[in-house]
C-alpha positions as a Python dict, from the first residue, in 0.01 Angstrom:
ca = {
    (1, 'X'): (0, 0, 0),
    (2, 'X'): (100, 352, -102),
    (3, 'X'): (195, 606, 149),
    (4, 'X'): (52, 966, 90),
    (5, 'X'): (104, 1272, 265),
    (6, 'X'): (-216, 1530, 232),
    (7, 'X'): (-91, 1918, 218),
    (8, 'X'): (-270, 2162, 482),
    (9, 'X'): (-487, 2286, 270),
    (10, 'X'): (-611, 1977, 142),
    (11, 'X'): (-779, 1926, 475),
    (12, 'X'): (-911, 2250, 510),
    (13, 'X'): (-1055, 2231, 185),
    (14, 'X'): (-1204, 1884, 261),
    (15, 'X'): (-1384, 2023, 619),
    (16, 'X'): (-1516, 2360, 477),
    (17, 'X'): (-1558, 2322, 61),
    (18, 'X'): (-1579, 1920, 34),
    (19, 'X'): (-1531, 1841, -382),
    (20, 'X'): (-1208, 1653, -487),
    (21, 'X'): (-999, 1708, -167),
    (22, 'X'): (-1285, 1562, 36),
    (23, 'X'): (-1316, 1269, -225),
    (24, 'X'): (-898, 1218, -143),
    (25, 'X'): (-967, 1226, 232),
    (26, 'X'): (-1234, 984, 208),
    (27, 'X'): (-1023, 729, 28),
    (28, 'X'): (-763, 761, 279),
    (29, 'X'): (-1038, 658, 497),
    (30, 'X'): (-1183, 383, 338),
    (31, 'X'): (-821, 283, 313),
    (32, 'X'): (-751, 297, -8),
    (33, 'X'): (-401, 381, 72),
    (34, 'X'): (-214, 483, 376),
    (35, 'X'): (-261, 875, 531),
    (36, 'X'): (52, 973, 674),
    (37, 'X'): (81, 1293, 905),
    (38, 'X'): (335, 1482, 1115),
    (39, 'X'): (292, 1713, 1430),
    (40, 'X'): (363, 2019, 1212),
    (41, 'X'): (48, 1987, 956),
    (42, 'X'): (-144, 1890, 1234),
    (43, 'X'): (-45, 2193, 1357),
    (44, 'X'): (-118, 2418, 1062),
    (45, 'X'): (-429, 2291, 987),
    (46, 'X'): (-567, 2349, 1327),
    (47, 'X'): (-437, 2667, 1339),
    (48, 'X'): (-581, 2808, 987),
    (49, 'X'): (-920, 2673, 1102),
    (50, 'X'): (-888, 2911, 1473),
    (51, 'X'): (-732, 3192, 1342),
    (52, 'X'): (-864, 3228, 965),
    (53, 'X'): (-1201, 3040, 1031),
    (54, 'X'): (-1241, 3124, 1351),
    (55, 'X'): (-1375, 2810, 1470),
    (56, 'X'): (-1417, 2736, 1791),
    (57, 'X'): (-1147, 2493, 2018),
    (58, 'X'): (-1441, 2239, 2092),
    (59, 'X'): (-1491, 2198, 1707),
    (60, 'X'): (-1141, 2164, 1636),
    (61, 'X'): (-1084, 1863, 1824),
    (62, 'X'): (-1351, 1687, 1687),
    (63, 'X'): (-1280, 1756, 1387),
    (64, 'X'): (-952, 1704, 1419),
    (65, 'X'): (-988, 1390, 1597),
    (66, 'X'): (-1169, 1269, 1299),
    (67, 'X'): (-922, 1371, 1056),
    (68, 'X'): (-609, 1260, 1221),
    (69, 'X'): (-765, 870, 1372),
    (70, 'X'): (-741, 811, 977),
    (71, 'X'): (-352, 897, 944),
    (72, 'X'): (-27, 705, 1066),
    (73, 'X'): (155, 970, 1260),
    (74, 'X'): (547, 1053, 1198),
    (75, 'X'): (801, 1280, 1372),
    (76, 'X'): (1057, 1421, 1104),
    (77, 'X'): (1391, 1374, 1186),
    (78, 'X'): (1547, 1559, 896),
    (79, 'X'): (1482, 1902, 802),
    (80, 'X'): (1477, 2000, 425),
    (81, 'X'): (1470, 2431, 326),
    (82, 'X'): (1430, 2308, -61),
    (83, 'X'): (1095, 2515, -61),
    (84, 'X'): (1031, 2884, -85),
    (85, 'X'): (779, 2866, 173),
    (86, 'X'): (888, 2823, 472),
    (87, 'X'): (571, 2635, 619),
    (88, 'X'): (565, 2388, 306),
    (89, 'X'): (919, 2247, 394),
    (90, 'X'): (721, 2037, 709),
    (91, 'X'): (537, 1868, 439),
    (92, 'X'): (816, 1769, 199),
    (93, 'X'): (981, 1672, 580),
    (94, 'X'): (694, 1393, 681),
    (95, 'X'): (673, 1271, 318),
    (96, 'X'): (1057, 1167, 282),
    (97, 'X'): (1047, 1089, 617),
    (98, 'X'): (747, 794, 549),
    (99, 'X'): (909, 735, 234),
    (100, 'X'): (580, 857, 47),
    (101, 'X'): (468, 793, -298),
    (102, 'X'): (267, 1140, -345),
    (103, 'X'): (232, 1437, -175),
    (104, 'X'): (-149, 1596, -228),
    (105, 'X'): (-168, 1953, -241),
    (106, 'X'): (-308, 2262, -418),
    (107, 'X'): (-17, 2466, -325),
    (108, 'X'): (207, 2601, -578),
    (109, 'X'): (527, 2646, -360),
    (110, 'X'): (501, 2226, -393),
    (111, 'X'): (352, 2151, -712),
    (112, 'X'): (699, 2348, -843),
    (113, 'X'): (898, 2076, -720),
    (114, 'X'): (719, 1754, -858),
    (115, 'X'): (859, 1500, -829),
    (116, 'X'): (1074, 1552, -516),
    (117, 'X'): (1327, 1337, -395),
    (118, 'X'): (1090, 1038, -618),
    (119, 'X'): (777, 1137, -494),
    (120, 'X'): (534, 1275, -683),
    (121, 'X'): (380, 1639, -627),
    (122, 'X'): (49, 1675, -756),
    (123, 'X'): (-327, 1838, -748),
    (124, 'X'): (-647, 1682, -597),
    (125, 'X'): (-744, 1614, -939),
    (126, 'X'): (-432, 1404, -1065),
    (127, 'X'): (-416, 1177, -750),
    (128, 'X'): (-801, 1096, -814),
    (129, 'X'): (-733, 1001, -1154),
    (130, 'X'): (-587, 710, -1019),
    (131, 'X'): (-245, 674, -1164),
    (132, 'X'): (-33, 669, -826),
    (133, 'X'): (-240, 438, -611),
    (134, 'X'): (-469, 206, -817),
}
């Protein structure tokens, strides 16, 4: 089974828009392939939905403990700086450090580096298409 590492904003997307990054999250679920997450996206995505969302702590861990009891959790023990956004390098971090297939992501800091380091760096869209996991 594929590892795949979903970008920040692919959850956010999933819990307030739905559409394809919902559809991704929902595969991870049905297990389809295997979620990986670090303490760092955790992080951001909780954060973006308090500060930017202003959602409320209660709703956050729910809805966080929904999103992350689907994931296989990782600590980073490298650090990488290959990205021009500083946030974005804790994602490239958990995916070399699970030794992922794909990242996920609708960022363009990342797409600009697919593939990195052999994985491959691509949109909602792409990964539903089926090519890296099926």
């Amino acid at each position: 089974m594929i590892r795949v590492v979903l970008d920040s904003n692919i959850y956010v997307s999933a819990v307030l828009f739905g559409g394809k990054p919902r559809l991704v999250l929902q595969l991870a679920q049905e297990g389809a392939f295997e979620l990986v997450v670090s303490p760092p996206i955790c992080s951001e995505v909780e954060e973006t939905l308090r500060v930017k969302f202003l959602w409320p702590e209660s709703v956050i861990a729910s809805v966080g403990q929904s999103l992350w009891r689907a994931a296989r959790e990782v600590v980073p023990r490298r650090r990488v700086t290959d990205c021009s956004d500083p946030d974005d390098n804790r994602v490239l971090e958990c995916a070399l450090e699970c030794q992922a297939r794909a990242i996920v992501t609708g960022d363009r800091h990342l797409l600009v580096l697919n593939p990195y380091r052999g994985v491959q760096v691509v949109r909602p869209q792409e990964f539903l298409n089926g090519r890296l996991w099926r």
